[in-house]
N, C-alpha and C positions, 0 to 999 in steps of 0.2 A: 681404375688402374691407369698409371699413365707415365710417360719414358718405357724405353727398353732395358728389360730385364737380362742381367746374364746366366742364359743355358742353364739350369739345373744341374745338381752333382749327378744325376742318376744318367744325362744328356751325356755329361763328358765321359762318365766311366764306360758308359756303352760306347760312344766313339772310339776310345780308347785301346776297349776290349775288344770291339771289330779291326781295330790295324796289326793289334799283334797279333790275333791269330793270325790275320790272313798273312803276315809276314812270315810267322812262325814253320805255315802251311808250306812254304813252296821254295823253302832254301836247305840243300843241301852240302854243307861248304866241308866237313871235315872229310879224312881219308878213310878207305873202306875197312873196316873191322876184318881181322883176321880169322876168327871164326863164325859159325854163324851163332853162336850164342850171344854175339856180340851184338846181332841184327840184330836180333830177337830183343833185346834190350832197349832200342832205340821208341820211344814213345809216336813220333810223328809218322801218319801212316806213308808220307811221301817219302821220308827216309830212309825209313827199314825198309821200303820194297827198293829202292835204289842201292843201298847198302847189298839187298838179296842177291840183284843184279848184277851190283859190280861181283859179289864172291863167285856169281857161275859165269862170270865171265863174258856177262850182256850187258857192260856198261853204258853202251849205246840206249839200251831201252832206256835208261833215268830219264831221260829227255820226257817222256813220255809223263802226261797231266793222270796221277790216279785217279782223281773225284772226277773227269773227264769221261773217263774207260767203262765199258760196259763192266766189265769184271776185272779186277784187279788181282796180284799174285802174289800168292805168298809160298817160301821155302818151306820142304820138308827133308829132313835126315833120315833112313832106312836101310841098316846096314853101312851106313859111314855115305851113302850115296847121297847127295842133295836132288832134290826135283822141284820143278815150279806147280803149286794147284791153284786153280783163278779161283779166284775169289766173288761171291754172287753180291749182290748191291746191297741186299739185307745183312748180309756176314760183316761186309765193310764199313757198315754203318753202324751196328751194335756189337760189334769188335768178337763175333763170333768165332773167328780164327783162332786156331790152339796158341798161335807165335805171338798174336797181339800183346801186349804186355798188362797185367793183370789190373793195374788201378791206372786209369787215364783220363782223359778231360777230352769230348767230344763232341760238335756240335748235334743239336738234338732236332728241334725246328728250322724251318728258316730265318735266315741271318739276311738279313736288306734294307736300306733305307731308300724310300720313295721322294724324290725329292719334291712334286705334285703330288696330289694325291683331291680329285675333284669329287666333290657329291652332289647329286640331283636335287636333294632333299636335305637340307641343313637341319640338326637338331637343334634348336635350342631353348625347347622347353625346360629339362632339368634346372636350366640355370636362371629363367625369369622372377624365381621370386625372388631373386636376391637383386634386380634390377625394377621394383617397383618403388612406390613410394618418391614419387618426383624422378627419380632417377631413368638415363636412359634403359631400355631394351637392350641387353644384348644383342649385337650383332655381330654373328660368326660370320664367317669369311668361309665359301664355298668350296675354297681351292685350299690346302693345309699340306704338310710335311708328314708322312708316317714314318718310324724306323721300326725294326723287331729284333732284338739278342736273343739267342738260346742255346742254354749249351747243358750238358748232361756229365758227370761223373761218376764210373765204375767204383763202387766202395769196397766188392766183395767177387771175387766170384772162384768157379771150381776148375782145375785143373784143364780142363779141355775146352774152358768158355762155352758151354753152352747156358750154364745158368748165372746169374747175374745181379747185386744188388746196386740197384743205380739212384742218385739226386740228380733233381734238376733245377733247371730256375729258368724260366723266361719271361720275360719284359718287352709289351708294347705300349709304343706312346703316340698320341695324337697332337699333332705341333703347329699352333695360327703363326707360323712362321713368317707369313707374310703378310698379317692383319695388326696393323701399331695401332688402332685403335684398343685392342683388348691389350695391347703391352706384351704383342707376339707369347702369350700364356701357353701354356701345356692346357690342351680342351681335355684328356684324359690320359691318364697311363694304368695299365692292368699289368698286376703282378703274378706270377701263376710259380708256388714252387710242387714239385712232384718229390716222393719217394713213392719206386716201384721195382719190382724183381720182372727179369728175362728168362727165358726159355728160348732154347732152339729144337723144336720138336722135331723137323731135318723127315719129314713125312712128305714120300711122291705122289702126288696128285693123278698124273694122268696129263696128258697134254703137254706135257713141258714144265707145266706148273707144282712147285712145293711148297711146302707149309714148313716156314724157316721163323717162324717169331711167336710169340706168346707173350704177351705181358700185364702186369696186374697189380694197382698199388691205388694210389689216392693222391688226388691234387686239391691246392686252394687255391682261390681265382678272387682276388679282389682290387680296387683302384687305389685302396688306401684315403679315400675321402671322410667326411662327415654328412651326418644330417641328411637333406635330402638328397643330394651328389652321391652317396656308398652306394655301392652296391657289390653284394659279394658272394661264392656261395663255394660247397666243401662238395667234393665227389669221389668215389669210389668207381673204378675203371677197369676193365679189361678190354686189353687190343689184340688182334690177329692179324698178321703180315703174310702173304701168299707172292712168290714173283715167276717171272718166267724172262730170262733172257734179260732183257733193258726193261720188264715192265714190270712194278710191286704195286702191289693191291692191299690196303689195309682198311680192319671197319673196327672202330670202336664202339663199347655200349660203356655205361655210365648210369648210375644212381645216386643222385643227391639226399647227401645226408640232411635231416629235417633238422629243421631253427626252431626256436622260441619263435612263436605268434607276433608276439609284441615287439620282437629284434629284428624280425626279418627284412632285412632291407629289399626283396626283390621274391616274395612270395610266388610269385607266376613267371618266371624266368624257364620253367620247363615248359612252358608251352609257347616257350618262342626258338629256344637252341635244342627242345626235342632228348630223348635218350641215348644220341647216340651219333655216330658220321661214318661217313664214308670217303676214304681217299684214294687217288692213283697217282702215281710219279712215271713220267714213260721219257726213256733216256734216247737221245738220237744225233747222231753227230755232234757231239756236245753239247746241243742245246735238252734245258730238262722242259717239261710239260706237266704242272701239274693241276690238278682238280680235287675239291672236295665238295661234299651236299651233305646237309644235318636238316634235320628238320621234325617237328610232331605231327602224324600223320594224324590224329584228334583234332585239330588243330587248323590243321591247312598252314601251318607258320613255318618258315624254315629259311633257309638262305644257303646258296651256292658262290663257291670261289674258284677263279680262274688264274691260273700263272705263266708265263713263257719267260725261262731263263736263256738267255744268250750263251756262246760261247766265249769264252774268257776275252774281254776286252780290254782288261788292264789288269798286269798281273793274276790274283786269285778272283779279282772282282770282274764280274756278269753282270749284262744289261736286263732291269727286269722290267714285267706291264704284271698291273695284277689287278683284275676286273673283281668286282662284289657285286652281288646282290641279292636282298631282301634282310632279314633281324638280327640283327647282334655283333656286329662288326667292331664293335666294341661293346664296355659292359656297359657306360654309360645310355647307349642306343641299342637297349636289350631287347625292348619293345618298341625300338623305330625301324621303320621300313626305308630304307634307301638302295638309288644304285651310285657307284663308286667306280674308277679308274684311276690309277697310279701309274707312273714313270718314275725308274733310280735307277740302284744299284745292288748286288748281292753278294753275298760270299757265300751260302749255301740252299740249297732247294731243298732242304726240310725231310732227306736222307743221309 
């Protein structure tokens, strides 16, 4: 390969997609709705609570960042009376609120572009056999560019949002952005769409802690490659969400559905990403905090991720770092062990 390639379509449309959300996110400009049914209509979670606002007469609060706030608020009517109820980080994320509006578009994962992104341990075995035969070795470049899009939309759900039928789709890519030897190439992009149904089971724990999520459906996770580069695999999931105050606690389990012998691009992928994860999101003066750990206890395989979201440094977008290590970081290095570090940007911490 050789000259600079321009950006891929799948490049620009996610840059694309991440400006206007984040533009979409955090402007308020029309005049406040006369009734609150009016609120109640407005799709953007920053506007109907601003909208809320202005109707009781706390226009001052708009000012205020929702995705920022431990709990955000939404109106209720009882008796012709309006009241404000805060809103817990699970509710706001999976639009659990009775007022939210019934079919919307909301981000699902985190949403970030790493503009470095270093690893200790380069892979580049997958790609040597296509670099034999007189030709040079591959060589990857240590240091690369990540980004991540994710976003989810409500198809279905019942009158008081606690149940839910949701799509998703998210997209990460791995970017030798700064290696003109390989013709700055995409090293990998993993495609993952999801259909799954919500619950709000709204069950008190004890401590502070509720049981506010439920969820259950099927994703497919693949690169979109050929030959020996695919790798790809189908799973059936259930997730459980628990939070208290600023901190949410979720653990997923997962069953892979079985391949054909002779098709399976990646036959032992469970015993590197494990049956299942574990995550936490913990929110504190605007900066988020998160962690997750998957791994096959058979196995001894597994890998842990680390995150520190900033407080709003430009407009909707946050300063991110996001450490890695140990398998699967991508699907390409399902079975590679490395550690990782990243510096960028974000529009969302993955609630």
């Amino acid at each position: 390969m050789t000259g600079t390639r321009r950006p891929p379509a799948g490049l620009r449309i996610g840059v694309l997609v991440l400006a206007a959300a984040g533009s979409a996110g955090t402007s308020f400009a029309q005049a406040p709705p006369a009734t609150i049914d009016q609120c109640r209509g407005i799709v953007a979670n920053g506007e109907r609570l601003a909208c809320y606002d202005a109707l009781a007469g706390r226009a001052g609060d708009a000012r205020r960042d929702p995705a920022q706030a431990v709990a955000t608020e939404s109106a209720r009517t009882d008796n012709g009376v309006t009241t404000a109820v805060r809103l817990s980080m699970i509710d706001e994320a999976w639009g659990f609120d009775p007022a939210s509006a019934p079919y919307e578009i909301r981000f699902h994962r985190a949403n970030y572009l790493l503009f470095g992104r270093y690893s200790d341990n380069v892979n580049s075995a997958p790609f040597s056999p296509f670099f034999q035969g007189g030709m040079e070795q591959n060589d990857l470049s240590s240091t690369e560019a990540k980004f991540q899009f994710s976003f989810k939309a409500r198809l279905w759900t019942t009158d008081d949002r606690r149940w839910g039928v949701w799509a998703a789709y998210t997209q990460q890519s791995q970017w030798q952005l700064y290696n003109g030897d390989v013709s700055r190439a995409f090293r990998d992009t993993n495609y993952m769409p999801e259909l799954f149904v919500s619950y709000k089971p709204a069950i008190d724990l004890g401590g502070g802690f509720s049981w506010n999520l439920l969820s259950a459906g099927f994703n497919h996770q693949s690169n979109g490659r050929s030959d020996a580069l695919s790798r790809n695999w189908n799973r059936l999931f259930a997730e459980v969400g628990v939070e208290r105050d600023s901190l949410a606690l979720s653990g997923k389990l997962w069953y892979r559905l079985p391949e054909d012998a002779g098709t399976d691009d990646n036959p032992d992928i469970t015993d590197y990403y494990g049956h299942g994860e574990f995550s936490t999101l913990y929110r504190w003066r605007g900066n988020s905090f998160a962690a997750m750990a998957r791994g096959n206890l058979s196995t001894g395989k597994g890998a842990v991720q680390f995150g520190w979201f900033s407080p709003p440094v430009l407009g909707p977008l946050r300063g991110y770092v996001q450490v890695f290590s140990g398998y699967g970081e991508t699907l390409i290095d399902y079975n590679w062990k490395q550690n990782t570090i990243g510096i960028g940007i974000a529009l969302s911490d993955g609630l």
